[in-house]
N, C-alpha and C positions, 0 to 999 in steps of 0.2 A: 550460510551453507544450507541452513534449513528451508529458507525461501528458497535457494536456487532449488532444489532436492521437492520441494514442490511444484513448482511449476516445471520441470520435468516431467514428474507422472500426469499433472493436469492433462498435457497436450497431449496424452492420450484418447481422457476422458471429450477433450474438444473436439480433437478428430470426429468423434464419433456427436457428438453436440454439443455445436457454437454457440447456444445460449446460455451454454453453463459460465458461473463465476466461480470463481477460485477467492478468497476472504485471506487475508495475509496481514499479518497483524505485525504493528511496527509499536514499541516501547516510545513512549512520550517524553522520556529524557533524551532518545535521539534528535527530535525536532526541536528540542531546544537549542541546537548549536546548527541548526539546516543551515547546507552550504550547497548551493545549487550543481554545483561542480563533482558534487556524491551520487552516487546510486542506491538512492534507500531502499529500492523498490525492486531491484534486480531485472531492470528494462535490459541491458543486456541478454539475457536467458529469455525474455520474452521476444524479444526480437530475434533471438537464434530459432525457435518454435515458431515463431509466424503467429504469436497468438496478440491476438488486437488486445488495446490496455482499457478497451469499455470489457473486456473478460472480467478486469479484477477489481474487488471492493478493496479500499486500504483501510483496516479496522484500526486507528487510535484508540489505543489501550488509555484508559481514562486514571492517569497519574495526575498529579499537581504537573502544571503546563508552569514555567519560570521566564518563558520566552512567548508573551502572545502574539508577538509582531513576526515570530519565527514561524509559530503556527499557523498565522494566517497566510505566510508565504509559500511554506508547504503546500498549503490545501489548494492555493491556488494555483499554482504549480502543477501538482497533480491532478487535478479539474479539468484544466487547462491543457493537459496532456488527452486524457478523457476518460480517465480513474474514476471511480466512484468512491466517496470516503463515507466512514461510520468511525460514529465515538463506542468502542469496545468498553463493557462493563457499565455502562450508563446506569446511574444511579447510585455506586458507591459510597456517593459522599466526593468528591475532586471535582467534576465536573463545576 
C-alpha cells in the first residue's frame, strides 16, 4: 500500500520532471522466496501513471540475503525490466 501511495504522488512530481527517480525500498526477506509471477515492485500503479521503470531505483534494504540465487534473479529481473537497484544501508554489517 505504501509503494502503491507512493508512486501515486510521484506522478505528479514526474509530470512536472521526467528526470526525477522515486527510491522504493523492498525488505530482503521478500527476495528470498522471488516468484517471478509477483509484483514486488508495484509495476501495475506504474504502468497505470505512464511512469517509465528507468524512474525508479529499487533500494534492497541490506538484511542477511538466505536465498542468493533468488537475489540474483530478482535483480536481474528488474535490470532487465530497466529498474535501477541499490543495496539500502550498505555497511551495516549483512552485506
Amino acid at each position: 500500500l505504501t509503494r502503491n501511495r507512493s508512486i501515486e504522488k510521484f506522478h505528479s512530481y514526474y509530470l512536472d520532471n521526467n528526470d526525477l527517480i522515486l527510491f522504493l525500498n523492498i525488505e530482503s526477506s521478500l527476495i528470498n522466496d522471488f516468484d517471478l509471477s509477483k509484483d514486488y515492485c508495484c509495476i501495475e500503479t506504474m504502468n497505470k501513471f505512464n511512469i517509465p521503470y528507468k524512474n525508479f531505483m529499487i533500494e534492497i534494504k541490506e538484511d542477511e540475503i538466505q536465498n542468493t540465487l533468488a537475489l540474483k534473479e530478482f535483480c536481474a529481473h528488474y535490470k532487465n525490466l530497466g529498474f535501477t537497484i541499490a543495496l539500502d544501508d550498505f555497511g551495516t554489517g549483512n552485506s
